[in-house]
N, C-alpha and C positions, 0 to 999 in steps of 0.2 A: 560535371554533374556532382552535386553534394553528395557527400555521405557521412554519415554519423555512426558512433560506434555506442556499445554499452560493453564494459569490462568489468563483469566483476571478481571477485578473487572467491572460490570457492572455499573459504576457510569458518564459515557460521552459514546462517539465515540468511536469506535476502530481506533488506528491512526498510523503513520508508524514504530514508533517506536514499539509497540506492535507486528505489522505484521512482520518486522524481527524479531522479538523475536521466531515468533509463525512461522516462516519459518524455521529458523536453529534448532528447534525443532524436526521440521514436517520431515526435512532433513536428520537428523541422523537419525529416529527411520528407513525413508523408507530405505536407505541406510544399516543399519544393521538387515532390515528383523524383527525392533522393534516394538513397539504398542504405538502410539501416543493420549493421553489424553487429550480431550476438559473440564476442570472443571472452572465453574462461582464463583466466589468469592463472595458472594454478602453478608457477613456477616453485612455490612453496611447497615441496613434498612433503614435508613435516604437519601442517598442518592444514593441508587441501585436503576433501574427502570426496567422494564419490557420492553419499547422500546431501551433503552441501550442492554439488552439480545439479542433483537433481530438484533439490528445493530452488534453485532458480531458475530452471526450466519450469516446474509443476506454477512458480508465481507468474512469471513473464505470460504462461499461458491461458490463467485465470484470467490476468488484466487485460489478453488480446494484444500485447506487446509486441507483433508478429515480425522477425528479423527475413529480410531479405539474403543474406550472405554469412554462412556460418552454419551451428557454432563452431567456432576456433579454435582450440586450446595451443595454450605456450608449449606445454612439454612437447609437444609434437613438433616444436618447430627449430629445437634444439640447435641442429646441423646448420639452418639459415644464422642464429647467434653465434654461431662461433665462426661461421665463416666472415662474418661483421668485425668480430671482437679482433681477429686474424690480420683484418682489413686494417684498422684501427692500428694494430703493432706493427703493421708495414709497413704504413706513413709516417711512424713516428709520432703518433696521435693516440697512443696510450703505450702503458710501462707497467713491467712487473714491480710490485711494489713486496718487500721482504720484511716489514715492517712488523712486528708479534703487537699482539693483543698490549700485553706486558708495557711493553712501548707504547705504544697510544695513549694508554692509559696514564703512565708518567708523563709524555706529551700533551696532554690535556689537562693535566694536576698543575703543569707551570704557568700555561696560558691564565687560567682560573686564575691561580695568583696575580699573576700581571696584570688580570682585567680585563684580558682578552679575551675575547671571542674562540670557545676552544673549533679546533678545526684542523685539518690534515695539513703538515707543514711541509708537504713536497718533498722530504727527505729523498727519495728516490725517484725523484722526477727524472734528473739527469745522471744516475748512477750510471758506472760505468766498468764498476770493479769485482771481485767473485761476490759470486752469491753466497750469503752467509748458509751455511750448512744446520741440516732438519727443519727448514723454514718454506713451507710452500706457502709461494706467493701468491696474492690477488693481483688483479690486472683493473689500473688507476687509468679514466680515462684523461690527457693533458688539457686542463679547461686552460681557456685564454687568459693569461696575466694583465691584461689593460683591455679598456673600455668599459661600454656597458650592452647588457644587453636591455630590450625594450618591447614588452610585452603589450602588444595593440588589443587589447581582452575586450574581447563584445561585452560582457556584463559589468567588469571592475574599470573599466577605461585603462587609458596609458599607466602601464608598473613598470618603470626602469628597475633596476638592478648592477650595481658595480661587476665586473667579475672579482674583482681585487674581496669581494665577499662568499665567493662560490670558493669550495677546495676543488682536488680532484675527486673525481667521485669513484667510488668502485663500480666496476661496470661484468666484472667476474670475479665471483667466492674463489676461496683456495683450491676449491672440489671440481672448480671449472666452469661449477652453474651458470648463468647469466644475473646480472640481477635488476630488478624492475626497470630502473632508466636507462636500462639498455634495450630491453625487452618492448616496450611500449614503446620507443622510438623507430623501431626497426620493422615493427606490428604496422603501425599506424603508416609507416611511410610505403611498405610492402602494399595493405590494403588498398592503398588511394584514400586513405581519411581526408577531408577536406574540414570537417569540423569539431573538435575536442571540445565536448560538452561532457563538462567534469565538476567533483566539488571542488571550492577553494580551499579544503586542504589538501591538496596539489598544489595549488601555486606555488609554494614552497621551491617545486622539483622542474616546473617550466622553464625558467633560465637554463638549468642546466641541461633539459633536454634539448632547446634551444639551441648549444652550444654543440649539442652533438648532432642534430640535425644539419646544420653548418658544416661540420667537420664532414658528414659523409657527402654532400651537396646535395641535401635533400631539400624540396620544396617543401616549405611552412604549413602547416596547417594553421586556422583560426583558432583562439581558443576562445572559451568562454567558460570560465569558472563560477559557479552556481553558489551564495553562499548557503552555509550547512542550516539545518535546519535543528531548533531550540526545544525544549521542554518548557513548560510556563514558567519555570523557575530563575531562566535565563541559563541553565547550565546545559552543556551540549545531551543530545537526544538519547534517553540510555534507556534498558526496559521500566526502570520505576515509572518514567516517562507515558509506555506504552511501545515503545520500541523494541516490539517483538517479532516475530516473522511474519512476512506479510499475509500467510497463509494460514495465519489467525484470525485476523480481520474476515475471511472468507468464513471461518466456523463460526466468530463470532453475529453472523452476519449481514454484514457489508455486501452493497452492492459493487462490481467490479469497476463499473461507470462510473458511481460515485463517490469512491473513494480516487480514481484519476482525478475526476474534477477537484475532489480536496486538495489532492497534489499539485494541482497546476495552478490553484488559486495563494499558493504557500510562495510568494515572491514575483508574481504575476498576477496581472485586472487585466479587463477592458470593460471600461466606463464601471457603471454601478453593477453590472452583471456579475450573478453569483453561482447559477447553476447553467452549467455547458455539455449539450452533447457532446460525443464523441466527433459528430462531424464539424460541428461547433470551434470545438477542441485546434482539429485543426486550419481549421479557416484561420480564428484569430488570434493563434496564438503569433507573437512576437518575443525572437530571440532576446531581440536589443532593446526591450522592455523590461525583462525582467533585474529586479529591483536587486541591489547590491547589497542590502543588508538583511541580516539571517531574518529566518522567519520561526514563528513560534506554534509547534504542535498542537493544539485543541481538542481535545474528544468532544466534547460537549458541539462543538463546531461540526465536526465528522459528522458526529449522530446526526443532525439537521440536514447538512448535506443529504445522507442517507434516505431521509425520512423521502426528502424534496423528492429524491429519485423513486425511488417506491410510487408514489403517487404519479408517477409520468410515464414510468420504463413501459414500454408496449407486453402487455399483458401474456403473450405464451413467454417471454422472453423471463419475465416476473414469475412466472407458476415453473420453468423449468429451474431457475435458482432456488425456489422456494422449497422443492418437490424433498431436496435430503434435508430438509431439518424436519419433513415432514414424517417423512422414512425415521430418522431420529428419535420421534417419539412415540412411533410403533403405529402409525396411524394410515388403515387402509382406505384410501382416497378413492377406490375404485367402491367402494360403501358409504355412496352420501353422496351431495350436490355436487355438483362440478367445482374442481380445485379453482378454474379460470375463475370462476363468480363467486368464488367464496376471497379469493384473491384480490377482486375488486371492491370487494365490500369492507373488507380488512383495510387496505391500502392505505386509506386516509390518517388513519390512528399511529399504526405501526411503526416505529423508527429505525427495525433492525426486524430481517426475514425470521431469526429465531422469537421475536415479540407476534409475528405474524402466526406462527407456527402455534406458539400458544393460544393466540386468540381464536385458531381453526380449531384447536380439538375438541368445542361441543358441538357441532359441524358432525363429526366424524364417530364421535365415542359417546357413549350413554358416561351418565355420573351415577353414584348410589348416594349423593350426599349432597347438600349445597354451601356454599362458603358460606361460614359460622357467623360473620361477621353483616353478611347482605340477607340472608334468612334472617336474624335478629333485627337486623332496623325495617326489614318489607313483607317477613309472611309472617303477618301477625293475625290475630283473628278478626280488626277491622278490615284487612284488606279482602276478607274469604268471599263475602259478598260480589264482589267486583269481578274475581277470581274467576266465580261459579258463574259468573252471567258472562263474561268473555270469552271464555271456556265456549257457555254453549251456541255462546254466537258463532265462533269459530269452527265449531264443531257443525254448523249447519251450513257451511261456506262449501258451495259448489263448483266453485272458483277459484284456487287457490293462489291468491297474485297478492303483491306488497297492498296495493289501492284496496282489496275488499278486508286483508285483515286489520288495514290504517281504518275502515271503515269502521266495522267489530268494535275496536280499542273506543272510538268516535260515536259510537251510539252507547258502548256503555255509560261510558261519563255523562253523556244525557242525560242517560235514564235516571244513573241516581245521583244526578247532579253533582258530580264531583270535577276536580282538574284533572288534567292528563296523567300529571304522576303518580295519583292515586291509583291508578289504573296498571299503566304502564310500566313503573318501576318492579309492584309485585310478578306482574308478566313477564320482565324481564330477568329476574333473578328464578322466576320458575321455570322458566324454557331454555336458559343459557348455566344456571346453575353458580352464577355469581352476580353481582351490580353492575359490570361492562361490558356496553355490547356496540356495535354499530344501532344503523336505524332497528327498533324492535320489530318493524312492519318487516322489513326487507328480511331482518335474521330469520323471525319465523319462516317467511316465504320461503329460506333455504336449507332451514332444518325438516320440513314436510311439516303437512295437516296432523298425521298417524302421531310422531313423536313429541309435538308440541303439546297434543290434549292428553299424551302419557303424562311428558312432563308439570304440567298442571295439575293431573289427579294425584301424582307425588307429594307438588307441592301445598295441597289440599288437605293430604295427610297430615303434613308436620304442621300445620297451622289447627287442624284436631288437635294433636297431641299436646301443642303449646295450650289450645281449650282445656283438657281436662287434665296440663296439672295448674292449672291456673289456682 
């Protein structure tokens, strides 16, 4: 049975690059009926935190990311690494190394010079003499001196690797800790991973896990490294970027659908298709498709995406995400039309739930004032005429439906022979209280008969007062 992991290190944010990592994971295992793994890395005491833990819990659960097995964490698994690391010293398959900082560092000053590739020169691979005194050593795992290894990567194709290029790698701090490429291998082989779906900057560290998966005679996992994802600038993904926590995109608001679908379309297609349900998602998504070279972040892309979803997402589904930006800006939804039909009437316009959010609040709140800018070019005193006859047309409507005030708006311009936006635009800045609205027939219909011939005898007013300072 496959299975897929997502690891990430609680040491920041969880940020988009992570999130496609931990999608095309999430993707395969659901797609092959696999069991997808949530494990914390947090072998970094120093700088792992406890509210990092939980900003990737609070994102993973936004996006619907749902783990089968876990979460995991390293520190808890302590006694399994050293019982490995133990394993390792008792084959002869790793060595306390006595080696100071100090040394290295001159050790890698010489290489520099030579030209060399700096790098761990085995000095105590085969030591055999005292141990130099006040020097606690790290424990070097013994990588293979000849051959290569050869990475079969679903995403990058065949990566050989000399070993004569790998050193030994530390595999325990002086403190005893474990450290990553010891931890991840031992994780991964425990679980039953079957699939390491990771970025390529890991590749790096595969051979050499490689090596150690060999040494303990553990069965291979697959990998497939993901390349990272770019800033339009072509420089790797940083907050100037927008690489911010994902639980931004949530405030800022993004759909949780449509921002996956972003992510999955960032180094993966099928055919010309752009927007994918969830179930979509995982029908077509292919491992061994996705594209080898980095892909480049978009907002302006995002945003469309976004929009796309909005106008599809099944409508309580839309009014339950929408409902805190709605809260947000103090706006009692239980006073006024239904959130569901104010939601569908919005939908079409809207590129982000807090753009929705705005265009609900004359829906929901009275104004004392109209935007300066749409009062100046529409309630002026030729439009009063129009005003006052729409007004009482509306105001005689025993019906209150989109069809009888589309009607209204429709015999006015008859009557005094004018076009629709003569009519319609001062209507609209009178009853909405700015220039933007959905259909004006439909707005009215969900603002009520009562507040819309309020809002007209308002607007009535300030087209007096512009009369008499004229």
């Amino acid at each position: 049975m496959v299975k897929t992991r997502f690891a990430p290190s609680p040491t920041g944010y969880l940020h988009i690059g992570g999130v496609r990592t931990a999608l095309f994971s999430w993707l395969y295992a659901k797609q092959t009926g696999g069991d997808f793994i949530l494990r914390i890395e947090d072998t970094d005491l120093e700088r792992s935190t406890q509210a990092s833990v939980e900003a990737i819990f609070d994102g993973m659960t936004w996006l619907g990311l749902d783990h089968t097995e876990g979460p995991f964490y390293q520190t808890k698994r302590f006694d399994r690494y050293k019982e490995i690391i133990q394993q390792l010293m008792d084959n002869d398959q790793a060595y306390y190394c006595y080696a100071t900082p100090e040394e290295l560092d001159e050790m890698r000053e010489k290489q520099k010079a030579n030209g060399d590739k700096p790098r761990y020169d085995g000095r105590f691979r085969d030591f055999t003499g005292t141990p130099p005194e006040g020097v606690e050593p790290v424990i070097r795992f013994k990588n293979p001196l000849e051959g290569d290894v050869v990475i079969e990567d679903i995403v990058k194709g065949q990566v050989t690797v000399s070993n004569t290029e790998l050193d030994d790698l530390i595999i325990a701090r002086s403190d005893g800790t474990p450290t990553y490429n010891l931890t991840v291998v031992v994780d991964d082989w425990d679980m039953k991973v079957t699939h390491v779906i990771r970025g390529d900057d890991h590749l790096n560290n595969t051979p050499r896990q490689i090596n150690l998966y060999n040494a303990l005679g553990a069965d291979l996992p697959k990998f497939a490294h993901i390349p990272m994802v770019l800033g339009e600038d072509g420089a790797r993904l940083s907050k100037r970027h927008g690489a911010v926590s994902v639980m931004q995109y949530k405030d800022d608001g993004f759909l949780p659908e449509a921002l996956l679908n972003y992510l999955v379309r960032m180094g993966w297609s099928h055919e010309d298709q752009e927007i994918f349900t969830m179930n979509e998602m995982i029908k077509l998504f292919k491992l061994d498709t996705v594209n080898s070279s980095p892909s480049t972040f978009n907002l302006e892309k995002l945003l469309w995406v976004n929009q796309q979803h909005i106008q599809v997402t099944p409508i309580d589904n839309l009014v339950t995400n929408l409902i805190p930006f709605m809260d947000a800006k103090g706006l009692d939804v239980s006073k006024g039309p239904s959130l569901a039909l104010v939601a569908d009437l919005l939908r079409e316009r809207a590129k982000t739930l807090i753009e929705m959010a705005d265009g609900a609040v004359y829906f929901y709140q009275d104004f004392t004032e109209f935007d300066a800018g749409a009062a100046k070019k529409h309630l002026r005193p030729v439009a009063e005429e129009a005003l006052r006859m729409v007004q009482q047309k509306m105001a005689d409507l025993t019906d209150w439906t989109a069809e009888n005030i589309h009607q209204a708006i429709l015999d006015t311009t008859t009557a005094l022979d004018i076009g629709m936006g003569k009519v319609g635009m001062p209507l609209r800045v009178a009853i909405t209280g700015g220039g933007q609205s959905p259909a004006i027939d439909m707005t009215a219909q969900l603002i009520g008969q009562e507040k819309c011939l309020e809002r007209i005898s308002m607007a009535l007013e300030v087209i007096d007062v512009r009369k008499a300072n004229a």
